[in-house]
N, C-alpha and C positions, 0 to 999 in steps of 0.2 A: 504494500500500500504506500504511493505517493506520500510524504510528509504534509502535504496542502489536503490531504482526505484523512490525516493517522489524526483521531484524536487524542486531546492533551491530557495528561495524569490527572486526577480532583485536584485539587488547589490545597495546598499547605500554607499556608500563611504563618507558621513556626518553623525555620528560625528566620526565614525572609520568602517573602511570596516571589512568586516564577510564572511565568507564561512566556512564551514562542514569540511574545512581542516584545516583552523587557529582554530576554533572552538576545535577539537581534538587536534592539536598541542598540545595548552594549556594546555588541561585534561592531557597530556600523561606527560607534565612537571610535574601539580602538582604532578601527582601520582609516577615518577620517585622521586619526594624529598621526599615525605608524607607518600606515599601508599595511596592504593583507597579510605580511609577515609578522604583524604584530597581532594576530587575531586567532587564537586559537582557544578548545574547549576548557582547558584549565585558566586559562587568561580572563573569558568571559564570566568565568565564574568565580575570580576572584575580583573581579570589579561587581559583580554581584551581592559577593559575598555569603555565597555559599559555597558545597562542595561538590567537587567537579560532576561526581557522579550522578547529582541530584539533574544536569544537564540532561542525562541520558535518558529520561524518560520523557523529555521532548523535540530531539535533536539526538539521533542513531550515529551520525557522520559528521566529519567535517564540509565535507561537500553539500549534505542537505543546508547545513548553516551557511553556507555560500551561495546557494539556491533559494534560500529565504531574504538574506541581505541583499541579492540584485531584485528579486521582487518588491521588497520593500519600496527601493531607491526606485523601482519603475512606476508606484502611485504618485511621484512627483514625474512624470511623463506624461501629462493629457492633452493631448493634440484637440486644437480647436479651430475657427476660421468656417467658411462658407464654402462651397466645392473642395475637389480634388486637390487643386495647386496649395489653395491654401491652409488645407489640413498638412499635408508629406512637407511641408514649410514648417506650420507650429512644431509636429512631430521632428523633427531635424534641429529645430532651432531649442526645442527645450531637452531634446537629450544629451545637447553640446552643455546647457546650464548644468544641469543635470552628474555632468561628466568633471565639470569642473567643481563644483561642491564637494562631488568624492571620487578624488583623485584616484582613490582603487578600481572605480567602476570600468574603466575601459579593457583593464584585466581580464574580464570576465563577458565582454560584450563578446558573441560569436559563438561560434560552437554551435554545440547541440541546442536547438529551439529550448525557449526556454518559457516553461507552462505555468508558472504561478498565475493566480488569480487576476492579481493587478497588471501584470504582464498582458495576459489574456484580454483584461476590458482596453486596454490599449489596442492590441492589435485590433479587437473586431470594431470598434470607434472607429479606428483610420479604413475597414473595408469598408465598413457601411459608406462614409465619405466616398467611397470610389464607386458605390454598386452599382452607378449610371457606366458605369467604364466597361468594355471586354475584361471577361477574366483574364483572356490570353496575356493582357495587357496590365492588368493591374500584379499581378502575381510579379513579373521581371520588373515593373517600377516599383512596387514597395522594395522587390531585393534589392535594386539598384539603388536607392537613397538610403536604406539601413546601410550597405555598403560604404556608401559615399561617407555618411555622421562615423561610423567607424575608424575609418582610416584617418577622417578628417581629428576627431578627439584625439586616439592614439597618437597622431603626428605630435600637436598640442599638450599630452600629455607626457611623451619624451622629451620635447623639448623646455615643459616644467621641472622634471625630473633631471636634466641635463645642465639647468640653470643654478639647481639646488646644488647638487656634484662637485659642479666646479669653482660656486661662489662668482661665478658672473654671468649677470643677466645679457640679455641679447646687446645690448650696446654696448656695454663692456667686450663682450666677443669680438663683435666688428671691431672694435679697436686695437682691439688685441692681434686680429689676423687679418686685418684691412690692407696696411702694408706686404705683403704677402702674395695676396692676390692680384694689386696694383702693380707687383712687379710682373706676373705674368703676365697678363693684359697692356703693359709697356713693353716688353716683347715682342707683341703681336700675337699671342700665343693664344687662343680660343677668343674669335672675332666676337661670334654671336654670343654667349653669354657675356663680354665685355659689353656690349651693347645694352643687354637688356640690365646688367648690374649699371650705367650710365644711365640710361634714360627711359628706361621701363616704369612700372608704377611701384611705386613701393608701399602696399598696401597693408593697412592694420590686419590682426587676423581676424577680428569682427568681418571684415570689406570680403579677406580672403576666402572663408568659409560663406558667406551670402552669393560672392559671385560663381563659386565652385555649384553651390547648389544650383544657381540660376540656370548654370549652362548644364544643366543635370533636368532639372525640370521644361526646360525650352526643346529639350529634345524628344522627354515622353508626348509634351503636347503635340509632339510636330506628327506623332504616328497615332493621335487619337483620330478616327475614321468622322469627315466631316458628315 
């Protein structure tokens, strides 16, 4: 039995109450200070304060506990807006917020479909938004924009990861290996990307990830059957 159908043990309320939702609270804490290496079943239940194995009669695994903490974080996921475009937009644009609140979450975005409850009232929101659409058609745009907020987050979230690391944030970096680059490029040495590092647009990643979708979304519209 799924952990989203296993019901929970009666309620003890001696020597501190427990439920599946304090239980994940927890987990969602440490992993918001930590990341997922700080989240584990003796951990959670010492911020609880109780013992570990009182855990086990609502959470089997650590993986279910990692199956409940992405559903959790997905009831902050509700796509809203009028038609298509503008639902697969709110849905993109609040799993980026989403992503950035817990920094662990892109970890875990992919994979095996993932069935929680909250997960689920998301996905069937964003079909009803498309039911006027082909399925043929809606099935490859929903994967193609989960896709796209994936990669997009992840990118995002290495390069906060990347920032913490090294103690320099992105302008510090340029600076750091700006000179560097200006020498190859005074060489003559890679035209086109001197080019576009010259006079290209240098876009916030708010700009970045809106225009990425734009030309993601401009493409589904162009194959919806007039």
């Amino acid at each position: 039995m799924v952990v989203w159908e296993r019901p929970e043990p009666p309620d003890r309320p001696v020597p501190a109450p427990l439920s599946r939702e304090r239980i994940v609270g927890a987990a969602i804490r440490l992993a918001d200070a930590d990341g997922l290496d700080a989240v584990s079943l003796r951990k959670v239940a010492a911020v609880l304060d109780v013992g570990p194995m009182r855990l086990y009669g609502y959470i089997a695994t650590k993986d279910e506990l990692l199956d409940l903490m992405l559903d959790a974080v997905h009831a902050e996921v509700r796509p809203s807006g009028d038609g298509w475009r503008e639902v697969l937009r709110s849905l993109a644009a609040a799993t980026r917020r989403a992503a950035h609140r817990h920094d662990w979450l892109t970890d875990l975005l992919g994979g095996r479909p993932h069935l929680g409850p909250n997960t689920l009232t998301t996905g069937d929101a964003v079909l009803t938004a498309l039911a006027d659409l082909p399925l043929d058609l809606v099935v490859p745009a929903v994967a193609a924009v989960n896709a796209y907020v994936i990669g997009a987050v992840r990118k995002e979230t290495a390069e906060r990861r990347a920032e913490r690391s090294s103690g320099m944030d992105k302008g510090e970096w340029q600076v750091a290996h700006g000179p560097y680059l200006l020498r190859q490029f005074a060489e003559g040495k890679y035209p086109a990307l001197s080019r576009v590092v010259h006079d290209g647009p240098h876009l916030t990643p708010d700009e970045t990830f809106d225009a990425g979708l734009d030309f993601l979304l401009d493409g589904i519209a162009a194959r919806i059957p007039r």
